[in-house]
C-alpha atoms as one frame of an Amber mdcrd trajectory, in Angstrom:
protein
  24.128 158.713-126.199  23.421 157.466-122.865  26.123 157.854-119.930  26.542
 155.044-117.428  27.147 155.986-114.004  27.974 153.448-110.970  26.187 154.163
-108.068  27.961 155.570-105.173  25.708 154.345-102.869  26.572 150.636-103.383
  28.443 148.131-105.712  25.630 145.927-105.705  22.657 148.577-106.522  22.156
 148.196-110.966  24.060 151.328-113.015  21.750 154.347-113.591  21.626 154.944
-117.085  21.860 158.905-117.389  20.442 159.657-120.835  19.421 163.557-121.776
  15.870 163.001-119.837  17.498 161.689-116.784  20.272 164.468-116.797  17.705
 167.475-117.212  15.486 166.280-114.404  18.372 165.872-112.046  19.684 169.448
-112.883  16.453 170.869-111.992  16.366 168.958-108.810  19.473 170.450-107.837
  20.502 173.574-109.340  19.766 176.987-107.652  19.295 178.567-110.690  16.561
 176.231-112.211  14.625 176.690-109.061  15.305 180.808-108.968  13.914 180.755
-112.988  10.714 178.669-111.890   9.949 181.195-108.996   9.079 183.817-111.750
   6.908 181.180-113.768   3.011 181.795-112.785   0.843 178.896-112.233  -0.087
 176.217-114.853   2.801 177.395-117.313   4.551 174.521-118.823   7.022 173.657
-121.705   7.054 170.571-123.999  10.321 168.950-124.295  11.154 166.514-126.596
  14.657 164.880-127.246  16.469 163.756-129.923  18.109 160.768-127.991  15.263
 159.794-126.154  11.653 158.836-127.169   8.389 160.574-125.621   6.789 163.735
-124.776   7.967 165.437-121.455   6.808 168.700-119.525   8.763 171.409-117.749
   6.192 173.716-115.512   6.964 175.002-112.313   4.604 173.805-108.742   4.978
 175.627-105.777   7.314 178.101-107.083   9.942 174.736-107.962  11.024 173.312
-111.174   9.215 170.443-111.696  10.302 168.178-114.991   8.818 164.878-115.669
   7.157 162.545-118.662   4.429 163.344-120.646   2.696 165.693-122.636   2.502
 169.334-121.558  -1.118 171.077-121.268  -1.279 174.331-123.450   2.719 174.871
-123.636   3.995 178.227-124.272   6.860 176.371-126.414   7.701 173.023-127.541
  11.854 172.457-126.583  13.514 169.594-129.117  16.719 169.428-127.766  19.615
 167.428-128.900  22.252 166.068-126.193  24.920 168.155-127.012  22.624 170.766
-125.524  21.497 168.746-122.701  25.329 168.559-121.687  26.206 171.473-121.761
  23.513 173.022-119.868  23.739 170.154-116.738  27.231 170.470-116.528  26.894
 173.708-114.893  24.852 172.926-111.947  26.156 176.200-109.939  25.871 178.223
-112.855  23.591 181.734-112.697  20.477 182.208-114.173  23.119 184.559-116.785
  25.181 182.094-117.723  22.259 179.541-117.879  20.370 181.268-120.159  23.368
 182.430-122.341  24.179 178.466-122.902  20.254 177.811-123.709  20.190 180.811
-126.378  24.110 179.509-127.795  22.161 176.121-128.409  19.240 177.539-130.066
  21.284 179.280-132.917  23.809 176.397-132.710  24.391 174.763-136.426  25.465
 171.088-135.150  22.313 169.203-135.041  23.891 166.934-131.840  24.107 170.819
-130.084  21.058 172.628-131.103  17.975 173.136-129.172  14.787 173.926-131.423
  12.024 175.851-130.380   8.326 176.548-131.728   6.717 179.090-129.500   3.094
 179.010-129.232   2.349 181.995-127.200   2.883 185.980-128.101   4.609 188.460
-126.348   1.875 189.802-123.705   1.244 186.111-122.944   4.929 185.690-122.456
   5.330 188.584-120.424   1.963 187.271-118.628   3.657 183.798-117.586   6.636
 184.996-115.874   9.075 184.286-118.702  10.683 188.018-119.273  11.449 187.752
-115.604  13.219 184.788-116.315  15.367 187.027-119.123  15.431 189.983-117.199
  16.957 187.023-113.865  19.484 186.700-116.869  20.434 190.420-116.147  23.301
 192.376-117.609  24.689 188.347-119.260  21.997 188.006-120.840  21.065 191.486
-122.325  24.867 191.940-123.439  25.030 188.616-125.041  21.573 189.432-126.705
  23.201 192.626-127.395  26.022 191.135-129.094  23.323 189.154-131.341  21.858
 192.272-132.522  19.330 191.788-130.249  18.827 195.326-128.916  15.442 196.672
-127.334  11.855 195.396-126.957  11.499 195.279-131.196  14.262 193.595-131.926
  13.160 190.909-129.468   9.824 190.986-130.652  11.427 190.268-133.997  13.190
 187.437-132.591   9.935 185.651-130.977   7.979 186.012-134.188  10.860 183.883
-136.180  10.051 181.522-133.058   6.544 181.447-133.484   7.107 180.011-137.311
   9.193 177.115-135.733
């Protein structure tokens, strides 16, 4: 559901409807650790994001070593993102929040059982690709929050992860 948000600039200037699209792009505008994640992303690696809430394809890649988030359809994703906006909340509510805590929040949405909180992911590319694009620097960014919440998951070493991204790759 969309939010409505009165500008702060000026009474006069139209409300800015904030719906999950809106939200996600803003967060990666602003927070640190969006940008820090997108530094380890190589060059022409993008996501495709879809929404529950909102029609239409959108990409997540990085340019310049920034986040970069915008509409349409993402050239040879690594994953597709369907994301419900429970999940888009919760994850652009914590605009000072660590790449840890970040990525702890995007993995609690993925095995979430609400549909209005989970986040579903098809992966398209294996492990060596992965590893290839920049993405396990983006876990290992996560650090000790991430490995001990993984940990916690029964997520434990390089073949239990392995594990995980091949019940990713059947979507």
């Amino acid at each position: 559901m969309p939010v409505e948000q009165t500008s702060a600039t000026s009474p006069q200037e139209p409300r800015d409807i904030l719906t999950s699209e809106v939200l996600l792009r803003k967060f990666f505008e602003m927070s640190p650790a969006g940008r820090r994640a997108a530094s380890s992303l190589k060059k022409g690696v993008s996501v495709a994001v879809r929404f529950t809430d909102v029609p239409g394809d959108f990409r997540f890649y990085a340019q310049d070593g920034q986040p970069r988030f915008d509409a349409g359809k993402a050239s040879d994703p690594d994953f597709e993102l369907t994301i419900a906006p429970g999940a888009v909340r919760a994850i652009t509510a914590k605009p000072e929040a660590d790449i840890g805590e970040l990525g702890i929040t995007f993995f609690q949405h993925i095995v979430a059982k609400d549909p209005a909180e989970k986040i579903q992911v098809k992966l398209h590319a294996g492990l060596l690709k992965l590893t290839m694009h920049g993405w396990l620097g983006v876990l290992a960014a996560g650090g000790p929050k991430v490995m001990g919440w993984m940990a916690q998951k029964g997520l434990r070493g390089p073949s239990a992860v392995a594990s995980a991204l091949s019940r990713l790759r059947k979507g």
